[in-house]
C-alpha positions, 0 to 999 in steps of 0.5 A: 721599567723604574729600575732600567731608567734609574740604571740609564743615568749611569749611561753615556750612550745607548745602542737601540737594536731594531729588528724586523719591526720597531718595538714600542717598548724599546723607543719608550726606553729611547725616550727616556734616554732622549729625555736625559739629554743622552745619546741614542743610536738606533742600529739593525743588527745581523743586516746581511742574516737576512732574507734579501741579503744573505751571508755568502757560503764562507761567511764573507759579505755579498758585494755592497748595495748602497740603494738598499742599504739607503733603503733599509735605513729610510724605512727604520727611521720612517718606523723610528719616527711614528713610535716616537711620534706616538710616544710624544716625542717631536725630534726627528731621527737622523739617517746618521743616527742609524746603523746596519751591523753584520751578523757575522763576527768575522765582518764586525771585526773588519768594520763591515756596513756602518761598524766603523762609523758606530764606534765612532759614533759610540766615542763621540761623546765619552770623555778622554779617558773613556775614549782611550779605555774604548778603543783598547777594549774593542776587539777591531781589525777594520783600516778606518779605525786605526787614524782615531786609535793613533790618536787617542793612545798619543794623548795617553803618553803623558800619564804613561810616561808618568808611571815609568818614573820620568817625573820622579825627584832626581837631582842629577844629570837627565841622561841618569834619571831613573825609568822603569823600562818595563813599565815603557815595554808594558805600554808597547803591548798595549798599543799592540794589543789596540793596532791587532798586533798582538799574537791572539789578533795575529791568530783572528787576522791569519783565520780572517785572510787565510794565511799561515800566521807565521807568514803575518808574524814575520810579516808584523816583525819586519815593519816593527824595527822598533818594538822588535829590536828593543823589546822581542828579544830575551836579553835583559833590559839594561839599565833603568834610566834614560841613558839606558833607554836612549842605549837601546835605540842607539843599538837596536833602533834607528840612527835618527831616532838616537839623535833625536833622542840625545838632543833631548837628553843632552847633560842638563839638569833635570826639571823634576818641578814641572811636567815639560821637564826633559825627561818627560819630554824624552819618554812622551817622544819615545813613546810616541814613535812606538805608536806611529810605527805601530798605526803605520803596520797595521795600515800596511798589514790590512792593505796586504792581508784584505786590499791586494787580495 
């Protein structure tokens, strides 16, 4: 027990998995969480596995019942509180501090039951940096999550810009500052990989929808007229700087994004001093637009592949 406290001080969070009855043994060690001023949710896992709820015969979910999932919840939270009670613990368990969770990785992907509402709960008190890494990582395919990962890869813009060189001493003109555009292509794959657009969630969404992914690749391609045009190709890159960049979307891209884009970059020195200087401002931009365009296929592709179905 000493080394499973001594463990929790690294800890931000801690997910407590409830089965049929609230063991004593597990709120001990929410207690002493709760004692260390952590966060703790309580959450009932493989919910729709059970006897009164069962998984239909193609792994899909029945129909939600709101009354007895409200019911369930009740009842945890009733168990929650007298373990804690005879531990000696006052606080009182919050509904919103309770999760129930499919059994079926399929649904768990999609964000079935309360899964959308514990990641976000998991995120709620990481720092910025944790919050990014998190979204990143957690394989999530569900509508809800999309607004929340928009909008933490938009914080991460800066430092990225910073990585592909737009900071770097330079003393002429900002069209002929140096980038690394590989490194700003290496970021486009990352947002893919964080919206499900990336060729292995391609794979999970064609399995989950029971569509051809070829049919989902084209789909994706056609509502990525940005990423698709300057980065799905085989033709080299051409030349790192930001004239370079602002070329390839004059090209490939849309005409408003290119004077946009010129506007920002238009013959002016660089102010290689400060983190507002230009170039900074032109790679952040750019950036930006990938992930709006991002965020807004994955919302359509989810609305075609499972609301229109």
């Amino acid at each position: 027990m000493k080394c499973q406290v001594d463990n929790m001080k690294s800890c931000d969070v801690f997910i407590v998995l409830c089965g049929e009855a609230v063991v004593t043994e597990t709120i001990w060690l929410a207690v002493q969480a709760l004692e260390m001023d952590k966060k703790v949710l309580f959450v009932k896992s493989k919910f729709d596995l059970t006897t009164n709820n069962t998984t239909l015969k193609d792994g899909t979910r029945p129909q939600p019942d709101p009354s007895r999932e409200q019911a369930v919840k009740k009842s945890m939270a009733a168990g929650i509180q007298e373990k804690l009670s005879a531990e000696g613990w006052g606080m009182t368990v919050k509904m919103d501090d309770i999760f129930l969770i499919s059994g079926n990785w399929n649904n768990v992907k999609q964000g079935a039951y309360d899964m959308v509402r514990l990641r976000q709960a998991i995120i709620e008190p990481l720092d910025e940096l944790q919050k990014q890494a998190f979204v990143m990582l957690c394989k999530d395919h569900s509508l809800r999550m999309i607004p929340t990962k928009s909008r933490l890869l938009k914080q991460m813009v800066w430092a990225q810009a910073v990585q592909s060189g737009a900071l770097r001493p330079w003393s002429g003109l900002l069209v002929d500052t140096p980038l690394d555009l590989e490194t700003i292509r290496e970021s486009s794959e990352v947002y893919k990989r964080c919206f499900g657009l990336d060729e292995a969630s391609l794979e999970d969404l064609a399995e989950l929808a029971g569509i051809n992914k070829e049919c989902i690749r084209e789909s994706v391609r056609r509502k990525l007229p940005i990423c698709t045009g300057l980065f799905d190709t085989s033709d080299p890159l051409p030349q790192s700087t930001v004239r370079g960049l602002v070329g390839m979307i004059a090209q490939n891209g849309s005409t408003l994004m290119t004077l946009e884009l010129a506007n920002y970059s238009f013959e002016t020195t660089v102010n290689c001093g400060s983190l507002k200087g230009k170039a900074m401002h032109v790679v952040a931009y750019f950036l930006r637009k990938l992930i709006a365009e991002q965020a807004e296929c994955a919302c359509v592709l989810h609305e075609e592949l499972f609301a229109t179905r």
